[in-house]
N, C-alpha and C positions, 0 to 999 in steps of 0.2 A: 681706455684700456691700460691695466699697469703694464708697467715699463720694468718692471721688474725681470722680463724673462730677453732676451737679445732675439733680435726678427730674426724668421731661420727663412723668408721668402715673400712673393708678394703672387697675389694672385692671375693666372695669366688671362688674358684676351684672345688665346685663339684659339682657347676651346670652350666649347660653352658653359656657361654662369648661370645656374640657375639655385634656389631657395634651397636645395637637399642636396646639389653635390658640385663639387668645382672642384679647378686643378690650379696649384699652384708652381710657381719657379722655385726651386730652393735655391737659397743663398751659397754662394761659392765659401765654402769653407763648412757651410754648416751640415747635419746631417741626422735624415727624416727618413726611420722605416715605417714597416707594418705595423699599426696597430697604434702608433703615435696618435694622442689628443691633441687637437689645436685651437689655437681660438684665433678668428677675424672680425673686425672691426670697419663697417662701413657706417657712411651718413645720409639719413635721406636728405632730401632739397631741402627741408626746414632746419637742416642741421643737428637733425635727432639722428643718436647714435644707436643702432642696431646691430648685437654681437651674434657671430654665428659659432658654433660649440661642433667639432666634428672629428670623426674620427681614418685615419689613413687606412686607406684600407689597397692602395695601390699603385706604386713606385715603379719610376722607370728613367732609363739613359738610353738618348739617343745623340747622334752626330748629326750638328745641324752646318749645312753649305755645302753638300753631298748630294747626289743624287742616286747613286747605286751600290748595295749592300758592298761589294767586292771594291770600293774604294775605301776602307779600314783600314786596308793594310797602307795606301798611299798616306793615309793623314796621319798613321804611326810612324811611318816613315820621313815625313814633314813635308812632302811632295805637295799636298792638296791641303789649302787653309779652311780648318774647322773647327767649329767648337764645340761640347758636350752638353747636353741638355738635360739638366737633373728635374723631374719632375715629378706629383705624388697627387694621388686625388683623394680628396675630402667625402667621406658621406658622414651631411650633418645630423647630428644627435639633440640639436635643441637651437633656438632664435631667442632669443632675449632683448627689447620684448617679442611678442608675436607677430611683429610687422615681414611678412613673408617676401619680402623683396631682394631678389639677387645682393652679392656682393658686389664690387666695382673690382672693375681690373686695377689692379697695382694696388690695390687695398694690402696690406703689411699682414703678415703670417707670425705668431707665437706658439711656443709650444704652451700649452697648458698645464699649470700648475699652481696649486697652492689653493685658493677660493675660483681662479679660472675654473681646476680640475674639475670641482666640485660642483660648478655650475654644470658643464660639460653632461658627469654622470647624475646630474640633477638630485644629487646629495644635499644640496642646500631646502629642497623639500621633505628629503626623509627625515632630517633633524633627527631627534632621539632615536628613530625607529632605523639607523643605519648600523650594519654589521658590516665585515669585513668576509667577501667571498673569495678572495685570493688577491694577485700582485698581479698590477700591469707589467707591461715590456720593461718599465723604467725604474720598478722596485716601487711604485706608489700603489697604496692596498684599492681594491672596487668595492666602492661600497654597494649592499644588498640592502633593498629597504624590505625589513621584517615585516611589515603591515600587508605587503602580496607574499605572504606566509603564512601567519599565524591565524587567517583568516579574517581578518578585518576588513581588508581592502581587495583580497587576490587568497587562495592558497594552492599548495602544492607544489614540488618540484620534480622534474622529470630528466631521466638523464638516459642521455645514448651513446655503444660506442661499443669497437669492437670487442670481444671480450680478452681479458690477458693485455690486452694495450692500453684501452679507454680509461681503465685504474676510475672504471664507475663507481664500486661500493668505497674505494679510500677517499675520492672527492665529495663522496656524501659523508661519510664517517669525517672528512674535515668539515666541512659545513654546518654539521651536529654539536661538534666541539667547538668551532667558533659562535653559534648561537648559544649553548650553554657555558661560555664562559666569556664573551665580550661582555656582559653584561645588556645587551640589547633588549631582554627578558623582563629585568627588572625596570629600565627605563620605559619600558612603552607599560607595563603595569601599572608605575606611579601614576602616569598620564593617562590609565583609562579609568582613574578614579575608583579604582579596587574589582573590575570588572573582571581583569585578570590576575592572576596567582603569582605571575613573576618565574624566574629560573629554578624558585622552592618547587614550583606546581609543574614545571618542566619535566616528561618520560619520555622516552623512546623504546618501542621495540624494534629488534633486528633479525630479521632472518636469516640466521646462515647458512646458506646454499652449496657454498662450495668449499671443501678443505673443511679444518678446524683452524682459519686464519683469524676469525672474531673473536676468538677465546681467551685471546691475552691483550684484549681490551683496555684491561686495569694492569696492565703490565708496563714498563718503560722499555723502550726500544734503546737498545744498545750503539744499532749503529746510525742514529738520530744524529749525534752531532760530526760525526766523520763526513755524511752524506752532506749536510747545510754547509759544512764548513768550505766542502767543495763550489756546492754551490754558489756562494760569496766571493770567492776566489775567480768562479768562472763568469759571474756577471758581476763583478766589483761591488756587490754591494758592502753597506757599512757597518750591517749588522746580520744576524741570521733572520732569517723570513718570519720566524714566530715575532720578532720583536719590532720587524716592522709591520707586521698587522698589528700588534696590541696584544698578543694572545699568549698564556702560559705553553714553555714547551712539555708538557706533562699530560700522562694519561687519563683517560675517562675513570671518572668519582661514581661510588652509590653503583656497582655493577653487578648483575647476578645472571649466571648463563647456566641454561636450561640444554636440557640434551636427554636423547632418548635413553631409556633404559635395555640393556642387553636381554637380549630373549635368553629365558631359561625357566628351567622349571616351577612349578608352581610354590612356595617356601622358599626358594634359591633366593640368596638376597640380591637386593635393588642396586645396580650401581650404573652409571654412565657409559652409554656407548661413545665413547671417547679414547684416543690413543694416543694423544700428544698430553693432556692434561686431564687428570680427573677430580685434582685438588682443589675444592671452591665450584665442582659442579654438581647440578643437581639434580638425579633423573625428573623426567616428568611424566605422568601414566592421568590416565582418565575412568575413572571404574564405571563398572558395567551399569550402574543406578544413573552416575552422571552424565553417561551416554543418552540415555532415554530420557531421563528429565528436563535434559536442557537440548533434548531436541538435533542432536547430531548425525542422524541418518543421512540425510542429504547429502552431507558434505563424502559419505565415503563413494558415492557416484558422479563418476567425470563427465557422464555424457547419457544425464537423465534427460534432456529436451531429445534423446535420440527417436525415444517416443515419446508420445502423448500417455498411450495406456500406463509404459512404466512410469513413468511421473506421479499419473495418479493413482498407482499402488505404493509407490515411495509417501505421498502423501499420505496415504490411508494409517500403513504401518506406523508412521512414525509418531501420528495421532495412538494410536492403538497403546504403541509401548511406551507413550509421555503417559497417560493415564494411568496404566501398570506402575509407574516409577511413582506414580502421585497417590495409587494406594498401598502400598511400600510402610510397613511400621516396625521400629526400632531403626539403630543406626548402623545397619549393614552397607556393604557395598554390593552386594550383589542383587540380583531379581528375582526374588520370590513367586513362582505360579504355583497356581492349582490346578492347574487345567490341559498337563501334559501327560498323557500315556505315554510314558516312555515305550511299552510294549508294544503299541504299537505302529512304531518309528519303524522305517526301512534300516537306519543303522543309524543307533542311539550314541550320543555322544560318550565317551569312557567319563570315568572320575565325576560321574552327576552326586549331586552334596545335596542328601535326605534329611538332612538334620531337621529338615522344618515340618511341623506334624502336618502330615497332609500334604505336603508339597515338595516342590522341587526347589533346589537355592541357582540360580544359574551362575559362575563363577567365570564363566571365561565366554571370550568373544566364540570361538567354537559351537561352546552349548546356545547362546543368542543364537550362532545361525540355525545349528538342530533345532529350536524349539519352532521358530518362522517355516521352517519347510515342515514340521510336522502342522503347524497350524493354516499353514495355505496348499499343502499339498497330501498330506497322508493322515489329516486328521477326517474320520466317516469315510472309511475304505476308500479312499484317495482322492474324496467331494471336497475336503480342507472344510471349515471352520465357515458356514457362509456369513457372519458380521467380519469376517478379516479378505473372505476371496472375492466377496462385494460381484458377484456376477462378471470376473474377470475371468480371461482362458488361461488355460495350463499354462500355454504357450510364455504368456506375458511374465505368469509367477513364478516360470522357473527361469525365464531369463532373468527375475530381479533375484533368485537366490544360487545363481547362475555367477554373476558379479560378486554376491557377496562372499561366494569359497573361493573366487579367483583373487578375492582382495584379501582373505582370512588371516594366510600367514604375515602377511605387513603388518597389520593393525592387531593380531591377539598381543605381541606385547606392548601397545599402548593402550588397551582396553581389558581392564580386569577387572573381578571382582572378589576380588582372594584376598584382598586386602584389609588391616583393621579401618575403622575410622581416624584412628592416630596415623597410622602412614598414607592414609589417603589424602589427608590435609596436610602433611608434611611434602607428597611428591605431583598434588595438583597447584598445574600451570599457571603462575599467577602475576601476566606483564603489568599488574598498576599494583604491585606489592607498594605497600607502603614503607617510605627511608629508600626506596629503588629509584635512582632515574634511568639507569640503560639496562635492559635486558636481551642476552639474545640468546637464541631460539634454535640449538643447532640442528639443522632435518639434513644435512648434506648425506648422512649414511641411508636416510628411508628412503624408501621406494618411492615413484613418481606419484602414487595413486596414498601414499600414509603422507608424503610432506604435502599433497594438497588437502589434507585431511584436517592435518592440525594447521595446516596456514587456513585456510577457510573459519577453522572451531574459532581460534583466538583473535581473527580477526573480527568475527561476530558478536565473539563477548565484550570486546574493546570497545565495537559501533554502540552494542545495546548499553554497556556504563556512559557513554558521552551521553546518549540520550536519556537518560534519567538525570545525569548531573550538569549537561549543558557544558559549554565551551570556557569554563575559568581556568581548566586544567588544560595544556595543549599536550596532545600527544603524538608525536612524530612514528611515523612507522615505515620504516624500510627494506623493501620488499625486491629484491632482483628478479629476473628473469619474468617481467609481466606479460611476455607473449606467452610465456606457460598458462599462466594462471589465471590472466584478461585474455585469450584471442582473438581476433576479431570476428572470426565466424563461430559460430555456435554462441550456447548458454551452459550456464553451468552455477549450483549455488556459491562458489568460490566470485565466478564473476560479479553475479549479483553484488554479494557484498562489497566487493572494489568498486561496482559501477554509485553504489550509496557513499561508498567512502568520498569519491571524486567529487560528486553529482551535491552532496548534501553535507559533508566534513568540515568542510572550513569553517561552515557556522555553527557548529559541534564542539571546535577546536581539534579535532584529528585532523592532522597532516599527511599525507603520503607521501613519501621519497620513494617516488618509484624509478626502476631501470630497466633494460633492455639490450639486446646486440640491435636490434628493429623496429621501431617505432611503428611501419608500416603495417607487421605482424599485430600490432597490439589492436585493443577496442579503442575507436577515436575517441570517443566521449572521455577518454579516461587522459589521454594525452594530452588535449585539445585542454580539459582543464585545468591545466600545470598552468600558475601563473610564473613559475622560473621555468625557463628550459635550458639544459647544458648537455651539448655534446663535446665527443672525445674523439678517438681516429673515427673513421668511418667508412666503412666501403663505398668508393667512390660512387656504385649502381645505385644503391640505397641512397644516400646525400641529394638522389636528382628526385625522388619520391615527393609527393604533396607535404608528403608530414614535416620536411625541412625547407619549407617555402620561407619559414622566417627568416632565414640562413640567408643574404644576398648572396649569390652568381658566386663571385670573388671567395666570398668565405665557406662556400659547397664545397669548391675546389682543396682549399688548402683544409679540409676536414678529412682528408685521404693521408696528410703526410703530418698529423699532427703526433707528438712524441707523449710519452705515458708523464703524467703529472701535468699537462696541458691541457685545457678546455674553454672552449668557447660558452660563455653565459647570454644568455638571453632576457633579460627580465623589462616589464610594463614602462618603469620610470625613462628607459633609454631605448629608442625605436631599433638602434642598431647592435647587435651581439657584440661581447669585447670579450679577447684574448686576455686570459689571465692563467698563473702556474700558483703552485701551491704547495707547503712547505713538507716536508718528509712525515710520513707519520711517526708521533712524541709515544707513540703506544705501540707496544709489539705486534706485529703480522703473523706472527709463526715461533714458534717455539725457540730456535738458533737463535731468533732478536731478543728476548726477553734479556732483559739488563741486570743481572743478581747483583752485579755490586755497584748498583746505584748509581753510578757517572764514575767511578774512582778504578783506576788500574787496579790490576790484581796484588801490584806492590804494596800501591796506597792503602788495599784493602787488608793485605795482611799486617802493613806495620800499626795501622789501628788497632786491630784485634791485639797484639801484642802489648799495646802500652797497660 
């Protein structure tokens, strides 16, 4: 064992020694907390050396030559001769080789560091494919081995933690930026012999859920280096934390953020439901043709498994208006029928658009839902259309158009058809833009029933482009609040697609970064196949749930009193979770951080303009 690091203790004898976890004595002078890497060094009888790699996970002082709690105060006092007993216990992280045999008492304790470290976090196997997931207790970076990522070996990440505390989306949003700019992308490319794309073929989309806090993305945060500077100060480090992971302090590159468009009238121009920023955003709409063509019915129902029969009216419909959209000529957005008596609708939509000889143009989500209730309910004096009622009851048909008026006002303005073909291609949704690596997706102002609308649309269109073009391209997607959108009881088309994303992505190249306050709440399937897992605070009731069984006893606990920018990682290569912190976010949060003049005082900044 190198001799490089000074013994901080030896291993003790009277507790027990076994292959995964021991206690050691610390050395008088020296000093061992939580979370500290160690390495021990025993030999078997033939004199072969067996290193054991672990991690502290639990420190303690007691008075030994004492017999009763309330003698403390005699042996402060110097009355009763005692001494203190500094002790810490190891749960091991790796054997080297694999010979599983205890340690020896009095076997010599080091801290880890340097190629120890990295044997430790078994870094010395991820070789190229290591990235930087944050900083140990000691300022040394953890490495993440990208290959239970990108799908090769493992993929997916999963993160839990209260919400406002757990600072879940900024520890994915740093995770994002250290894979796209360690370089780790490029290195495991070279080495799959052009299999994969590299950090060129590297997207993300993001969903933002809450605030307009993702919006300045591509923005520099102002008070970035106030905050590290503190930092360095308060744990003496030597440098600011971007520079001890290896990482540029600067914001996300290639960024376009997408945001609903403001309801207004029909001609009203398109602009960004947005109130911190509108400059550099882009509404997004879906017209009334690419609703039906590409099959988005489903998605505007949250709780189609509620029945059987509505299911298979949603089915029917949705078939009915993909074939409508598919005999559809010229380049409208809208839907052309023949086959609507306005006259004789119970109450016909306003503003219906004649222009089309013989027919009707439908222009708005509105008129789609008048023309569905005049053809399953009022068309042949109230018998409906029997190829569209398919021998269904009233009952069923008016509960499916029942959902579609309670959902109508969410979604008319993101489904139109008023639009030319030039602004329909200019304001339709497009996360694998090409020249784009991050896009995000602001739904924080829509309704519960429009943001599972368009999280479901683009999450589908994302699934259906891997599978035609297969996994060269990795595309990371980040998704909050998955108890929403995966729960664990019911079904729903929203699930479905997350249960294929988890189930089948990795060998796709889609990623999920999904989160939660709940794990418990979520669909297993979908957690379970996170090959990272990382939580953040945690309500202690939750932390005892099956879902954080990976979590030891010791680290359930201290998952109650864990501070915002702190997380616990879990990943395949290291049996045991480690404690790591993570540097300020280099990109603005919220509009007050955005950095106008670039790192330079307002001084600096005017005596340049002046020269």
């Amino acid at each position: 064992m190198s001799g490089a690091e000074a013994p901080i203790g030896m291993v003790l004898g009277t507790e027990d020694v076994t292959p995964t976890v021991f206690w050691f004595a610390v050395k008088h002078g020296a000093s061992v907390g939580l979370d500290d890497l160690v390495v021990v060094e025993t030999r078997k009888p033939d004199s072969t050396p067996v290193r054991f790699y672990g991690l502290v996970d639990s420190v303690r002082k007691r008075h030994e030559g004492v017999t009763f709690e309330s003698d403390v105060e005699d042996v402060v006092a110097g009355l009763l001769p005692a001494t203190v007993s500094y002790a810490a216990r190891v749960l091991v992280t790796r054997v080297d080789p694999e010979n599983f045999i205890p340690p020896q008492p009095g076997d010599v304790v080091q801290h880890a560091t340097g190629k120890e470290l990295d044997m430790a976090l078994s870094a010395d196997k991820m070789e190229e494919a290591a990235f930087p997931g944050g900083l140990l207790a000691d300022g040394q970076p953890l490495p993440l081995n990208f290959r239970f990522i990108n799908g090769e070996s493992g993929g997916h990440i999963n993160i839990s933690g209260i919400s406002g505390v757990a600072t879940k989306t900024s520890y994915a949003l740093f995770l994002l930026h250290s894979i796209f700019r360690s370089g780790v992308m490029d290195r495991t490319a070279q080495k799959s012999g052009g299999q994969q794309s590299g950090t060129a073929g590297g997207r993300a989309l993001i969903f933002n859920v809450k605030g307009e806090d993702l919006l300045f993305l591509d923005k520099p945060n102002a008070r970035m280096n106030e905050k590290e500077g503190k930092v360095m100060q308060a744990k003496g480090l030597s440098t600011d934390r971007y520079a001890l992971l290896g990482l540029p302090a600067e914001p996300f590159r290639d960024v376009q953020l997408l945001a609903p468009p403001r309801a207004g009238a029909s001609g009203a121009a398109i602009v960004p439901q947005t109130d911190q920023r509108s400059e550099g955003v882009t509404p997004f709409i879906f017209t009334i043709r690419e609703f039906c063509a590409r099959r988005m019915l489903p998605y505007v129902f949250s709780d189609a498994s509620a029945s059987l029969n509505l299911g298979f009216v949603i089915g029917n419909i949705e078939e009915k208006l993909f074939r409508l959209a598919g005999a559809q000529t010229g380049r409208g957005t809208g839907l052309v029928v023949h086959d609507w008596h306005f006259e004789e609708s119970e109450t016909p939509p306003e503003n219906l658009d004649f222009s089309e000889l013989g027919g009707v143009n439908i222009q708005t989500f509105e008129q789609l839902i008048g023309y569905l209730e005049y053809k399953l309910l009022e068309e042949r004096e109230g018998e409906g259309d029997p190829k569209w009622v398919l021998k269904q009851s009233p009952g069923t048909l008016r509960a499916f158009t029942r959902r579609l008026r309670g959902v109508q006002k969410y979604l008319s303005p993101l489904i139109r058809g008023d639009l030319t073909p030039e602004q329909a291609g200019a304001y339709r949704p497009d996360p694998l833009r090409r020249g784009i690596q991050l896009t995000v997706v602001d739904i924080h102002a829509l309704s519960a029933h429009a943001q599972m609308f368009v999280v479901g649309v683009l999450l589908r269109e994302v699934f259906e482009y891997k599978e035609r073009v297969g996994r060269q391209d990795t595309v990371f997607v980040v998704l909050d609040e998955l108890n929403k959108y995966a729960p664990r009881e019911g079904d729903s088309p929203i699930k479905d697609v997350l249960l294929d994303i988890a189930e089948r992505g990795r060998s796709l190249g889609i990623i999920l970064i999904g989160a939660q306050q709940t794990a418990s709440e979520v669909e297993r399937r979908i957690v379970s196949n996170a090959a990272i897992r990382v939580v953040g605070r945690l309500d202690l009731a939750e932390a005892e749930r099956p879902e954080y069984r990976f979590l030891p006893q010791s680290f359930r606990g201290r998952a109650g009193i864990l501070q915002p920018g702190t997380m616990l990682v879990s990943q395949p290569d290291v049996p045991n979770p480690v404690l790591v912190n993570y540097p300020f976010p280099a990109w603005a949060t919220r509009k007050d951080e955005v950095d106008d003049l670039g790192g330079q005082t307002a001084a600096q900044k005017g005596a340049g303009l002046l020269r």
